[in-house]
C-alpha positions as CSV (number, residue, x, y, z in Angstrom):
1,X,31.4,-94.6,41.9
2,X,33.0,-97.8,40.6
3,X,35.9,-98.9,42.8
4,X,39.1,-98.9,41.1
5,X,40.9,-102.4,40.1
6,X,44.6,-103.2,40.0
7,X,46.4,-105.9,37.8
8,X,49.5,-107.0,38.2
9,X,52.1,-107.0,35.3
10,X,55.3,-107.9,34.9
11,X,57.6,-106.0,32.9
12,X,59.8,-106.6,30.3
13,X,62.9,-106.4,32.5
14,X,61.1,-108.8,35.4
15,X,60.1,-105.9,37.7
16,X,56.6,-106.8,38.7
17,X,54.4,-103.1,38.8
18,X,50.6,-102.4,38.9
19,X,48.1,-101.2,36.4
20,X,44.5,-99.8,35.7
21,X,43.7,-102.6,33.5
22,X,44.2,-103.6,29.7
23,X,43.4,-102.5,26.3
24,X,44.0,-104.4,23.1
25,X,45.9,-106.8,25.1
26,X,48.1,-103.8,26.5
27,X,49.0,-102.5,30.1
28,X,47.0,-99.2,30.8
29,X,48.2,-96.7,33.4
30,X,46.4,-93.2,34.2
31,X,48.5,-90.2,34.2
32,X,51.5,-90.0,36.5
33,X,51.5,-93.8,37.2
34,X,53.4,-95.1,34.2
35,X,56.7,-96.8,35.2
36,X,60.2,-95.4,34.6
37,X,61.2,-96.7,31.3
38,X,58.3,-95.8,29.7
39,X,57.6,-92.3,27.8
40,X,55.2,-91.4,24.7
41,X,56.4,-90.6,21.4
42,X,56.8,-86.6,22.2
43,X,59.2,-87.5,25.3
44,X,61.5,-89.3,23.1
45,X,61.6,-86.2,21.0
46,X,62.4,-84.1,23.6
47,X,65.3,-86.3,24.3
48,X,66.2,-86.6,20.6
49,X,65.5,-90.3,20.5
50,X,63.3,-92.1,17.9
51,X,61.2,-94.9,17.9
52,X,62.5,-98.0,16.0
53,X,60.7,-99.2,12.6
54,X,57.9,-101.2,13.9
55,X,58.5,-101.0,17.5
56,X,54.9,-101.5,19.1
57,X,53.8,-99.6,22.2
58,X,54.4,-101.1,25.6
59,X,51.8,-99.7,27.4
60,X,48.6,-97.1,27.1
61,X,48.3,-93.8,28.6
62,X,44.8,-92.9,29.9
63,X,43.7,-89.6,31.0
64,X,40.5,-87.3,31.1
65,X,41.0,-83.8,29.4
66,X,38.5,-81.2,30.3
67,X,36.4,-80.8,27.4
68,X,37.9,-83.3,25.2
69,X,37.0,-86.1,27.2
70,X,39.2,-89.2,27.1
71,X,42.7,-89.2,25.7
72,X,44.7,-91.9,25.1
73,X,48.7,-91.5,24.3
74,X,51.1,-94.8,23.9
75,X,53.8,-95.8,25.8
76,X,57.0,-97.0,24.3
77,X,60.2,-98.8,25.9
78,X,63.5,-96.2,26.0
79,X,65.9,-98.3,26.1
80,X,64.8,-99.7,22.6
81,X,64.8,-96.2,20.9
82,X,67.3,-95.4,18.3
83,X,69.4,-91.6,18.2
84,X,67.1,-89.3,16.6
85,X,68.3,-88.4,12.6
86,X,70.1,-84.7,12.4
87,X,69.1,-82.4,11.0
88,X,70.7,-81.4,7.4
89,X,71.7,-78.2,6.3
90,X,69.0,-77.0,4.3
């Protein structure tokens, strides 16, 4: 079993953290690692927030799904999201 290697990174706010690596020139962090600040598309939902128009991913999430094998979720900054739309009437 290949032993697992940290990189550092340093964040956009100047914290320094750790991660598993990167992929298309991104940070990638397994599942449960990811620093605060940080959440995939469905957790800004959940906290009716929205991603801005052309606001690219922070970070990758990696994680192995029984089954499905390798799935891969991005990461995007919170404090850049934008108040989710309401909804209208109809």
């Amino acid at each position: 079993m290949p032993r697992t290697v940290l990189h550092d990174v340093q964040l956009w706010d100047g914290r320094w953290t750790w991660c598993y690596g990167f992929r298309d020139g991104l940070p990638v962090w397994r599942w449960g690692t990811a620093p605060a600040g940080l959440v995939t598309k469905s957790q800004l939902w959940e906290q009716r927030l929205r991603r801005r128009r052309g606001q690219d991913p922070s970070g990758l999430l990696v994680w192995r799904k029984r089954g499905c094998g390798e799935q891969v979720a991005e990461l995007f900054r919170i404090d850049l999201a934008l108040p989710a739309r309401r909804m209208s009437a109809r």
